[in-house]
N, C-alpha and C positions, 0 to 999 in steps of 0.2 A: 504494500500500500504506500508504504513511504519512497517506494524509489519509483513509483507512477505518479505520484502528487509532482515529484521532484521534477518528472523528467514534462508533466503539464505546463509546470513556473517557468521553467526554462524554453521551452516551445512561444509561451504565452510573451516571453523577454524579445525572444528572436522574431516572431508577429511584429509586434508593434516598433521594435526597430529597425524595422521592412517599410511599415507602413510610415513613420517620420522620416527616413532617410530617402526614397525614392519614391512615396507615391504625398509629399506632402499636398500640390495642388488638387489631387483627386483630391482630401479630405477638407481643405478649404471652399472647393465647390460645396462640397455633401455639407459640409457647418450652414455652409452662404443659404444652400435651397432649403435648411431645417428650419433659419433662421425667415425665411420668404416660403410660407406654402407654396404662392402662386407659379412657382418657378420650378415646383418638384416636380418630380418622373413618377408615376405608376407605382405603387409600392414592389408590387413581383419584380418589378423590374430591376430597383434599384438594388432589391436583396439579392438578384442575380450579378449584378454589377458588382456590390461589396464583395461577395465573394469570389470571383473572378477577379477581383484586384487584388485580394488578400491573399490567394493565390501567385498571381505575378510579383507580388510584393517578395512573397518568401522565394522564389526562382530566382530574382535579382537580387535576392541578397545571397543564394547562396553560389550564383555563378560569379562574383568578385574573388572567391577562395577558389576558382579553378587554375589561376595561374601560380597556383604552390606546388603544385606537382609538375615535374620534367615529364615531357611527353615527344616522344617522336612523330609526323605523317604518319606512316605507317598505322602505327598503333591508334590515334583518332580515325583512322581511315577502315579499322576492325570498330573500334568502340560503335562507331556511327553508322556501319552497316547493322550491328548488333541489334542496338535502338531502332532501325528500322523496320527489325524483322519484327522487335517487339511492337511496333505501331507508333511509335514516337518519330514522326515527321516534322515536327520544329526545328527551327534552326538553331536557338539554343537549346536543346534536349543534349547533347553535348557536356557543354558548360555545364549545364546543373549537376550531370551526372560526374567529372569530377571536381564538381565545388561539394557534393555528396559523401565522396571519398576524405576531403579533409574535415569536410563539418561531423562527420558521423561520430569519428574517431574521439574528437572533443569531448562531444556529447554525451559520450559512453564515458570517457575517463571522470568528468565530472559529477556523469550519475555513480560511478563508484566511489568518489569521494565523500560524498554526499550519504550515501547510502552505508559509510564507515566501511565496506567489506575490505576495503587495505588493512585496514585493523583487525579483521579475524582471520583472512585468509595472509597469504604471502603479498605486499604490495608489488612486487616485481612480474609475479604469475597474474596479477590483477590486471594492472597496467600494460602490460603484454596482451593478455587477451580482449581488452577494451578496445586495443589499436589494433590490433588484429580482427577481429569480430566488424569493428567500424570503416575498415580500409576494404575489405574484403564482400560487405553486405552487399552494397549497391550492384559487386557482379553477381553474387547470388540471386537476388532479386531479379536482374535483370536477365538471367538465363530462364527464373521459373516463368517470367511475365514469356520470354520466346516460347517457349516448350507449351506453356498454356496455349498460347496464339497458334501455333501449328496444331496442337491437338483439336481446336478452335476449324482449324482450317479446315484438316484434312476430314472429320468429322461431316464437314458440310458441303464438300466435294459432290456425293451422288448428287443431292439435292439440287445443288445450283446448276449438275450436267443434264440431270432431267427437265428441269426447267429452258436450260438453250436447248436443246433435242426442241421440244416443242415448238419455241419459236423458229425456230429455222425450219421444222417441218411446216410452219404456216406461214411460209413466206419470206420473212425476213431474211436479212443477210446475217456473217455472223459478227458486224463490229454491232447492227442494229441489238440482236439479240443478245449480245453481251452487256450494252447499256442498259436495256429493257430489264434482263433479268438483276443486272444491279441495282435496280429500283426498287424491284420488286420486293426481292427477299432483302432488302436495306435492314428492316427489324430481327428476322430471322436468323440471319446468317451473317452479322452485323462483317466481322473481319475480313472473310472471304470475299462480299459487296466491295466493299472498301477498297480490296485489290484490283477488283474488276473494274472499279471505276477510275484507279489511277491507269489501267490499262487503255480505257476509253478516250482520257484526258490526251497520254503519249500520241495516238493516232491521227487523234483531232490536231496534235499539236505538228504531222508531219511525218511522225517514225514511221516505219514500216510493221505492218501487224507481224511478220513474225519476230523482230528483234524486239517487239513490246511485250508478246504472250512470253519471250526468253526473258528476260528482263522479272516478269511475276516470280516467274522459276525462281531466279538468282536472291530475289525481295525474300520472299518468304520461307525457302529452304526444306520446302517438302516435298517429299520423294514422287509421294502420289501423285503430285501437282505437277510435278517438274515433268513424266513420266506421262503426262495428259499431254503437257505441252510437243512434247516429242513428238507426241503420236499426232498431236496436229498439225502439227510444220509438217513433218513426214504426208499426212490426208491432202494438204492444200499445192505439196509439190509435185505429188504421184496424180490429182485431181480425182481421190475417191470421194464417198461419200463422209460430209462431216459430221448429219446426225448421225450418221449408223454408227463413227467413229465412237464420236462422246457417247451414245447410249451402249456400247460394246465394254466401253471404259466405267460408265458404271454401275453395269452387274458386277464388273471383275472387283471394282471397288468393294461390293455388298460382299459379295464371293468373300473375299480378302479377310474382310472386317468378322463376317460369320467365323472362317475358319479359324483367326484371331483368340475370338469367344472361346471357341472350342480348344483350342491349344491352352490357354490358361487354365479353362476346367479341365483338362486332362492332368496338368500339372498339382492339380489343388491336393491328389491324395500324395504327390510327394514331398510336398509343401509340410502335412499335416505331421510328417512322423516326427520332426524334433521340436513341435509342442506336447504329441504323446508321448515321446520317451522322456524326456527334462520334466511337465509341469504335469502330465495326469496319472500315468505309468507309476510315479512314486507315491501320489496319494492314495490311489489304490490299492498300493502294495502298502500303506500304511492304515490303512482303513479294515485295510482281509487281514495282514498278520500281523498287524497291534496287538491285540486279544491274543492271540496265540502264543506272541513271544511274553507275552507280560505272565501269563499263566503257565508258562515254562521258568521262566525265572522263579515265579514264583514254588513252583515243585523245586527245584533243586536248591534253594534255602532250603525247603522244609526237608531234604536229604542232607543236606550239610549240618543242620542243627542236631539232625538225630546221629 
């Protein structure tokens, strides 16, 4: 309780030192139109606003501490495909991420001060593990948010190839049918849409559809996905058919996905033995010959005493 009260104060510090240092004329507006009804915005609105600045506020404050770490090209040039895959398209998503890396470490060393544990544990193994746990999160984090996002994707592949199959069987071409179904399913398949529609964007903007559909491939990094796109570059150069393609591609996806299923429940009863043999196997055996060893014990005292 005390190191969440601790780690609120200090959040609540770094807020408002966000909002004084870089957003002071937003909050000069907001005093001016408290102070002047006639001048206010909508209430939804402006509480959409507040927090959306409160937000940008803590972004800028913590991409000032990104230039404490040495970094190579390179290495931004991995971080920022990474943040891609994970859906972070800003141009500062970068920045934050290592202004992230130094603010973490802080954060944690202070809630361990705070918290006394330098005082019961080793301050050395504290200290070490605060900057270690804090330099180290933001890639954790930022591979489960990828691995999410992919599982996200590839998950919604049949669906959004079923959905083009149709449009293209009724007409459409397939950059029309690739916009159309990113419309569509925008709520349903939020991630995968999202792809298709920077796919639609590239075209419009010039590129050639298949260096764009290669391009999704490269964005996103799944197998299933990348393995569609093959097969359609390959359909549009040989001039087969493309619904038949995409709808061939996903039964194999379901096919896939079923056998998938099935491979894991095959595995479940190997899975099972080293919780039967460590946590039930002994209770049982202490359950059936408790009784039996206690009542042997107990015979051979009463042999020993006579």
């Amino acid at each position: 309780m005390i190191v969440l009260f601790t780690f609120g104060v200090i959040f609540l510090l770094f807020a408002s030192g966000g909002l004084l240092l870089f957003y002071r004329e937003a909050m000069l507006k907001r005093i001016s139109e408290a102070i002047d009804p006639k001048t206010a915005k909508p209430k939804g609105r402006s509480v959409l606003e507040s927090i959306q600045q409160t937000g940008s506020s803590l972004g800028g404050l913590v991409e000032h501490f990104e230039h404490v770490l040495p970094r190579s090209q390179a290495e931004v040039s991995v971080v920022s495909q990474r943040l891609i895959r994970a859906g972070n398209r800003n141009e500062s998503a970068v920045k934050v991420f290592y202004g992230m890396k130094v603010v973490a470490p802080v954060l944690l060393c202070i809630i361990a001060v705070v918290s006394g544990l330098p005082h019961v544990l080793s301050p050395f193994f504290v200290y070490a593990t605060a900057l270690g746990l804090g330099f180290l999160g933001p890639d954790f984090w930022l591979g489960r948010q990828i691995t999410k996002r992919q599982k996200a994707i590839e998950k919604g592949l049949p669906d959004v190839l079923d959905l083009l199959v149709i449009c293209i069987e009724a007409g459409l071409s397939l950059d029309q049918a690739t916009a159309r179904t990113a419309e569509e399913l925008n709520k349903a398949q939020p991630e995968l849409c999202d792809e298709l529609t920077v796919v639609v964007l590239e075209q419009r903007a010039g590129r050639p559809r298949a260096e764009a559909w290669k391009h999704l491939a490269e964005r996103t990094g799944v197998e299933s996905l990348r393995n569609m796109v093959s097969m359609l570059v390959q359909s549009e150069q040989l001039g087969t058919s493309i619904a038949k393609t995409l709808r061939i591609h996903a039964d194999t996806l379901r096919t896939q996905r079923v056998q998938a299923i099935e491979e894991q429940a095959a595995k479940t009863s190997v899975k099972l033995v080293f919780p039967l043999v460590f946590f039930i196997f002994p209770a049982l055996f202490l359950v059936v010959l408790g009784p039996a060893v206690l009542i042997m014990i107990d015979s051979f005292k009463a042999l020993t005493n006579q």
